[in-house]
Structures are given as structure tokens and as C-alpha cells.
mmCIF file of the C-alpha atoms, coordinates in Angstrom:
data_MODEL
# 
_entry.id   MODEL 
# 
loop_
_atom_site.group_PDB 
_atom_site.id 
_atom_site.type_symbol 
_atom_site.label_atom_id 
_atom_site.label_alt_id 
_atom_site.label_comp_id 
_atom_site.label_asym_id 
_atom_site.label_entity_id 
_atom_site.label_seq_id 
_atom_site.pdbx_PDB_ins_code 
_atom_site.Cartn_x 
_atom_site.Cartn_y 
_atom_site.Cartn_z 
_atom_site.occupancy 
_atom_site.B_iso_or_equiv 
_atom_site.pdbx_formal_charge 
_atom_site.auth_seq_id 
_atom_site.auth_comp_id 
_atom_site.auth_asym_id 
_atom_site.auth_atom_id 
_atom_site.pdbx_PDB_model_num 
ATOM 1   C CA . UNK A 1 1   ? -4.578  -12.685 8.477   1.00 0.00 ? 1   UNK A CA 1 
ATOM 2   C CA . UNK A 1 2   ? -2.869  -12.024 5.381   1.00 0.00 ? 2   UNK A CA 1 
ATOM 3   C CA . UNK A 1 3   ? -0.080  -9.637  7.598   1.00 0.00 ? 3   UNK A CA 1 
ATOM 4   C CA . UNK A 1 4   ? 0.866   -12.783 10.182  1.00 0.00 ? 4   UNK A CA 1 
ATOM 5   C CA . UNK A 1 5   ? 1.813   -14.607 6.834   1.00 0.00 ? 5   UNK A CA 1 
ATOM 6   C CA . UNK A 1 6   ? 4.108   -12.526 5.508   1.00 0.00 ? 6   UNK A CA 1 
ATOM 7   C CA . UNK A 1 7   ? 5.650   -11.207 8.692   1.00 0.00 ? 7   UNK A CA 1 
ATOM 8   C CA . UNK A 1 8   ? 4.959   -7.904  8.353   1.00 0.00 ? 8   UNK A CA 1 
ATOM 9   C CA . UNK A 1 9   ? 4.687   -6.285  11.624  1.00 0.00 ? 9   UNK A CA 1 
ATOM 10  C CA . UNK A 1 10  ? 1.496   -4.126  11.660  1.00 0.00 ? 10  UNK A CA 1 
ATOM 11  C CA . UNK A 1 11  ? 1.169   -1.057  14.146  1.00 0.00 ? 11  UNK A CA 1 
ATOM 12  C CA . UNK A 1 12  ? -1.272  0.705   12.928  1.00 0.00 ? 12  UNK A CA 1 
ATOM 13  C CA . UNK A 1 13  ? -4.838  -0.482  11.235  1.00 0.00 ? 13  UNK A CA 1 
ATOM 14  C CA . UNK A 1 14  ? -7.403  1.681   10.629  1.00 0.00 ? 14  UNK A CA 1 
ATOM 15  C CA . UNK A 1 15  ? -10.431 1.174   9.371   1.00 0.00 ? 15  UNK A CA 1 
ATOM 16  C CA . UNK A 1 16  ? -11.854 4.629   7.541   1.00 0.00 ? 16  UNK A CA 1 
ATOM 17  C CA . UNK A 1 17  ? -15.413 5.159   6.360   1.00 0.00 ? 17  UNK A CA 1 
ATOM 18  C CA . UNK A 1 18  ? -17.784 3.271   3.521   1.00 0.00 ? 18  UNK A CA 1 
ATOM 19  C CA . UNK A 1 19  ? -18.284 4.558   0.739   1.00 0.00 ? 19  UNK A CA 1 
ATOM 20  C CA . UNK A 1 20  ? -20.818 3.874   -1.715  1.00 0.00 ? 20  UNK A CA 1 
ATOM 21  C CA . UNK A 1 21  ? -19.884 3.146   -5.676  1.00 0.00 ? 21  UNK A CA 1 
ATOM 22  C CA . UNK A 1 22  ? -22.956 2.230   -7.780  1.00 0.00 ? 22  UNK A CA 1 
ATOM 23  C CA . UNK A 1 23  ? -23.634 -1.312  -6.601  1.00 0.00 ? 23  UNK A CA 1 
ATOM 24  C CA . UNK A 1 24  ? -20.825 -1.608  -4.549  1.00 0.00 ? 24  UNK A CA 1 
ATOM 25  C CA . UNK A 1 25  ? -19.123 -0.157  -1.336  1.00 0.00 ? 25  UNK A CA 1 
ATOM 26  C CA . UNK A 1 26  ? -15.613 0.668   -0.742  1.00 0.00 ? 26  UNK A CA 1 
ATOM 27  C CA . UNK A 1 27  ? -13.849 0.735   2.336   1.00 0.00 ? 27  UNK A CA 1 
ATOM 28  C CA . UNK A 1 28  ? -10.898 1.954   3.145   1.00 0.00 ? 28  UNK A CA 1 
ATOM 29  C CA . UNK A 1 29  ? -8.462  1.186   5.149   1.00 0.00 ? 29  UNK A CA 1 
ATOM 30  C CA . UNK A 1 30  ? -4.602  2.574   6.570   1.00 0.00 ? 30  UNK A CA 1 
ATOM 31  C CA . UNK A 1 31  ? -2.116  0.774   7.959   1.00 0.00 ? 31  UNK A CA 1 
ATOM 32  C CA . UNK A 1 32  ? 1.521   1.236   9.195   1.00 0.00 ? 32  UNK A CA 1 
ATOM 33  C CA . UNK A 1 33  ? 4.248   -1.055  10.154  1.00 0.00 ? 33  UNK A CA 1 
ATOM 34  C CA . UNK A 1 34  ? 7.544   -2.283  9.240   1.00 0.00 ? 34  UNK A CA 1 
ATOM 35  C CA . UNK A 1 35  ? 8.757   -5.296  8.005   1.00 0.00 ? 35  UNK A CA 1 
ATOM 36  C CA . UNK A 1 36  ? 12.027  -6.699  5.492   1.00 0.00 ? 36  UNK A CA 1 
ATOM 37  C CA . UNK A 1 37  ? 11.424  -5.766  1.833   1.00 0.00 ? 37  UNK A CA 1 
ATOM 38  C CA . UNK A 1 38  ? 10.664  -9.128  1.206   1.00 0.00 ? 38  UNK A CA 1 
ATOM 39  C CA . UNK A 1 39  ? 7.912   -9.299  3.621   1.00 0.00 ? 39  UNK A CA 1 
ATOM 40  C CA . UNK A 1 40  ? 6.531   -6.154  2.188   1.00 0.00 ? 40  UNK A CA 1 
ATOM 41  C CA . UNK A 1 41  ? 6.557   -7.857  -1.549  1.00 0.00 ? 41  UNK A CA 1 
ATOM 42  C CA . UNK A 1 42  ? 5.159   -10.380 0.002   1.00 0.00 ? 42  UNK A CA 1 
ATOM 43  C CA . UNK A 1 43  ? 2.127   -8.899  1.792   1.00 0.00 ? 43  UNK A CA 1 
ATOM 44  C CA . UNK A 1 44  ? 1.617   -6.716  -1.493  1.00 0.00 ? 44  UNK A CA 1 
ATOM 45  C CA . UNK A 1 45  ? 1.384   -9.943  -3.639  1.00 0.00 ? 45  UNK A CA 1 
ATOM 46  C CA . UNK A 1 46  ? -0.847  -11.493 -1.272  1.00 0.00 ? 46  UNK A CA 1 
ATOM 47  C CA . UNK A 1 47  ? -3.602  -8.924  -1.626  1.00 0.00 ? 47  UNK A CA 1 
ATOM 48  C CA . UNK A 1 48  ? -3.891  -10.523 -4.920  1.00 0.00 ? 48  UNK A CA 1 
ATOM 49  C CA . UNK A 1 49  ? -5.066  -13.416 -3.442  1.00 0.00 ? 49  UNK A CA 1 
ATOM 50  C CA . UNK A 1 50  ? -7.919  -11.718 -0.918  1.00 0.00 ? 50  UNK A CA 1 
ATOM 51  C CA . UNK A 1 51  ? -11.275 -13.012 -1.610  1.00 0.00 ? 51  UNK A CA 1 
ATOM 52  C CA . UNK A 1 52  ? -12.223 -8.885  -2.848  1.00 0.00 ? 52  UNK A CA 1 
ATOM 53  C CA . UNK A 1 53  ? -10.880 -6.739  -4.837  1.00 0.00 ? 53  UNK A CA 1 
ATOM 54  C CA . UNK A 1 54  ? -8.320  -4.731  -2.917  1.00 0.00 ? 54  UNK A CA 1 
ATOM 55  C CA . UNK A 1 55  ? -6.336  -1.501  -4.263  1.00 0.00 ? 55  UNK A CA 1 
ATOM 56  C CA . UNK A 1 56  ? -2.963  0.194   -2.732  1.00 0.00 ? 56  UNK A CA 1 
ATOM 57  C CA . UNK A 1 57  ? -4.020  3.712   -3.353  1.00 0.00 ? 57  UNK A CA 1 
ATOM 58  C CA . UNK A 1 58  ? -1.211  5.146   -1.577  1.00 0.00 ? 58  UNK A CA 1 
ATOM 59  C CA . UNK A 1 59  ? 2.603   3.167   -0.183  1.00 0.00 ? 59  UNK A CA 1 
ATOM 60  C CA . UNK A 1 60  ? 5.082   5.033   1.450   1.00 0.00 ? 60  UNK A CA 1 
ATOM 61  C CA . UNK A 1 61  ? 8.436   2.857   1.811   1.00 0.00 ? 61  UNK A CA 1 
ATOM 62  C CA . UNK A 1 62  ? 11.193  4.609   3.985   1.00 0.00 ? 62  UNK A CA 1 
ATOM 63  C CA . UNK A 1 63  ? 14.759  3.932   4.393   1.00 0.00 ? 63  UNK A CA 1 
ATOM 64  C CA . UNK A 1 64  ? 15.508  2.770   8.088   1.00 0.00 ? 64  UNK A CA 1 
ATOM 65  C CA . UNK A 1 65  ? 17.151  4.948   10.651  1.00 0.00 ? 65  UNK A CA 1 
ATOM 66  C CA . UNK A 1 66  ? 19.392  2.220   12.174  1.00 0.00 ? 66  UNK A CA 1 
ATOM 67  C CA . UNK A 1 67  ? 19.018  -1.809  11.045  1.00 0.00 ? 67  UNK A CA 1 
ATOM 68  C CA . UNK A 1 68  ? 16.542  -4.035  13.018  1.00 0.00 ? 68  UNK A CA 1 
ATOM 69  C CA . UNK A 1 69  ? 19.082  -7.316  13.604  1.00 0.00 ? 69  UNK A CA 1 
ATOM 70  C CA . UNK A 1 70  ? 19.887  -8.866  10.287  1.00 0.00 ? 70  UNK A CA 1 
ATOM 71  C CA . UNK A 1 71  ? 18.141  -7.658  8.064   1.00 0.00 ? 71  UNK A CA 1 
ATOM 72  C CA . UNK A 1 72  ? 17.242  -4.096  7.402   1.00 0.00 ? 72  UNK A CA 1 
ATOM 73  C CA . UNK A 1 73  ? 13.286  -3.333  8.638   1.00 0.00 ? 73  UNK A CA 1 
ATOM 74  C CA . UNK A 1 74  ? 11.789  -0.564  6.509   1.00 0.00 ? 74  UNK A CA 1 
ATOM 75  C CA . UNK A 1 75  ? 8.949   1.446   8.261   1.00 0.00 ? 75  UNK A CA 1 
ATOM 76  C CA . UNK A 1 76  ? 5.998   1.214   5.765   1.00 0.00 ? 76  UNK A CA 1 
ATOM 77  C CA . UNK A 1 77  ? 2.637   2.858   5.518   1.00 0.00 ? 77  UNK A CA 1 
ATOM 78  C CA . UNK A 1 78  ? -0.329  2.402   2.537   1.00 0.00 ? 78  UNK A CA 1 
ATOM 79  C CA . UNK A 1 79  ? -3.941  2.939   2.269   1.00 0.00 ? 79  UNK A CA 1 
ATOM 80  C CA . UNK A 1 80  ? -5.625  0.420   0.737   1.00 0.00 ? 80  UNK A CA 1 
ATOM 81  C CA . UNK A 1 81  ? -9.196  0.480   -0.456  1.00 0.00 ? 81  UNK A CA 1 
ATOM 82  C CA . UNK A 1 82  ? -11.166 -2.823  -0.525  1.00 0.00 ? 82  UNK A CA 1 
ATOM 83  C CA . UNK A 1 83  ? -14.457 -3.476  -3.052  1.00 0.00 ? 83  UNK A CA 1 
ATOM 84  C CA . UNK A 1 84  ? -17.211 -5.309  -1.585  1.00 0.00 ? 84  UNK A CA 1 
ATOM 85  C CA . UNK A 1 85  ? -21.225 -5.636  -2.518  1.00 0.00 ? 85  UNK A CA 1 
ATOM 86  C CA . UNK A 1 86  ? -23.845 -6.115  -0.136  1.00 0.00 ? 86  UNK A CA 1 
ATOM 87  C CA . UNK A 1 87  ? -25.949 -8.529  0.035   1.00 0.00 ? 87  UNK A CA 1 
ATOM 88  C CA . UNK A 1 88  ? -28.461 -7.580  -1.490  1.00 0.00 ? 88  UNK A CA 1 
ATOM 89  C CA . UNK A 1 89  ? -26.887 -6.356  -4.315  1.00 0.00 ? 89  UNK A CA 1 
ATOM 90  C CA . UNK A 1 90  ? -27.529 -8.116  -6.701  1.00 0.00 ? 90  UNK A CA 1 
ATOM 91  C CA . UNK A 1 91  ? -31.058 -9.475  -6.328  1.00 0.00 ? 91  UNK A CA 1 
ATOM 92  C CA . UNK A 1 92  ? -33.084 -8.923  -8.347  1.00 0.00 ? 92  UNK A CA 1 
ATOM 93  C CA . UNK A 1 93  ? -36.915 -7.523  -8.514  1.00 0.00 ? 93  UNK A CA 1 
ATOM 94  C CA . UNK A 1 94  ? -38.345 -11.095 -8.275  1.00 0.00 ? 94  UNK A CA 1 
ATOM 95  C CA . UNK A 1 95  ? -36.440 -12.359 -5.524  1.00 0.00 ? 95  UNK A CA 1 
ATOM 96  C CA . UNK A 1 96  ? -37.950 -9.396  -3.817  1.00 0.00 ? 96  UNK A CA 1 
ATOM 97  C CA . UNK A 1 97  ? -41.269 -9.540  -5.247  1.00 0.00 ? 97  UNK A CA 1 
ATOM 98  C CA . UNK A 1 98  ? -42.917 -13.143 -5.908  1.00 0.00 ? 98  UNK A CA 1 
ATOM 99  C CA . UNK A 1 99  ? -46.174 -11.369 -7.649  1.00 0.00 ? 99  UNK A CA 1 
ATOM 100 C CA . UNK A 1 100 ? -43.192 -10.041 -10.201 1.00 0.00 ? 100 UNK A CA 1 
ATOM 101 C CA . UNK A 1 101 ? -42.809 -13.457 -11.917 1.00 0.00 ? 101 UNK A CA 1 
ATOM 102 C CA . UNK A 1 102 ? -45.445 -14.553 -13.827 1.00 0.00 ? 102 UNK A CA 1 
# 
């Protein structure tokens, strides 16, 4: 969603494996595209906005071999790694047991 807003053109998303961090799970994720270096401010502000916690653990910006129309499209790859709990995270030992509350 957040990549049709900015204009980025994705082509490459790949979803990598879970892993687990104390009460949360982390997943990450690589992606590869191309896009102005506007649009690529613009989808890296955006993650700011997501609903989780999202970190660029790696961005890789190169110089373009030959200019896309107008304006200059710079092939772009990251990794990002987005925080999430599960659901039952954070419940707690009564919501699991009702003998446990007294």
C-alpha cells in the first residue's frame, strides 16, 4: 500500500523468515525497485507512519545507467525489518486461567 502512494515502482518483495524477540516477532522483509529520489524520501518517510514499528536495516541507492523520461529513476534496494506481537502476547495469566483471580 504504502509503495502505490509514493510511486515507487516495486520489483521485487520478499518476504524472509520470523523471528522471535522476547515478546515480539520480527519479520523481515527485501525489496527492490526504482523510483525518483523524491519518491524514495517519500516511501522512507512513510514507514513512519505504518501501524508497526518498521526498521531500514540495509538501503542501497544507485546512480542510474541512462535517465527514465524526465526525471532521473534510481534503482533502489533495502531490507526492512518490521516488529509485531502476537496475539497473545500480552495476556496475561488470568485471561488464561479464570481459577487465577480470586
Amino acid at each position: 500500500e504504502l509503495v502505490r502512494g509514493t510511486n515507487l515502482k516495486c520489483d521485487e518483495f520478499r518476504p524472509g523468515a520470523t523471528t522471535e524477540a522476547g515478546q515480539y516477532r520480527q519479520l523481515e522483509v527485501r525489496m527492490s525497485g526504482f523510483g525518483t529520489y523524491k519518491d524514495i524520501c517519500r516511501f522512507l518517510a512513510g514507514l513512519e507512519e505504518l501501524p508497526r514499528l518498521c526498521r531500514v536495516s540495509r538501503l542501497d541507492i544507485e546512480s542510474p545507467d541512462e535517465p527514465y523520461g524526465v526525471e532521473n529513476r534510481y534503482p533502489v534496494s533495502m531490507t526492512l525489518v518490521i516488529f509485531y506481537a502476537p496475539p497473545d502476547a500480552f495476556s496475561n495469566d488470568s485471561d488464561q486461567n479464570p481459577e487465577a483471580t480470586s
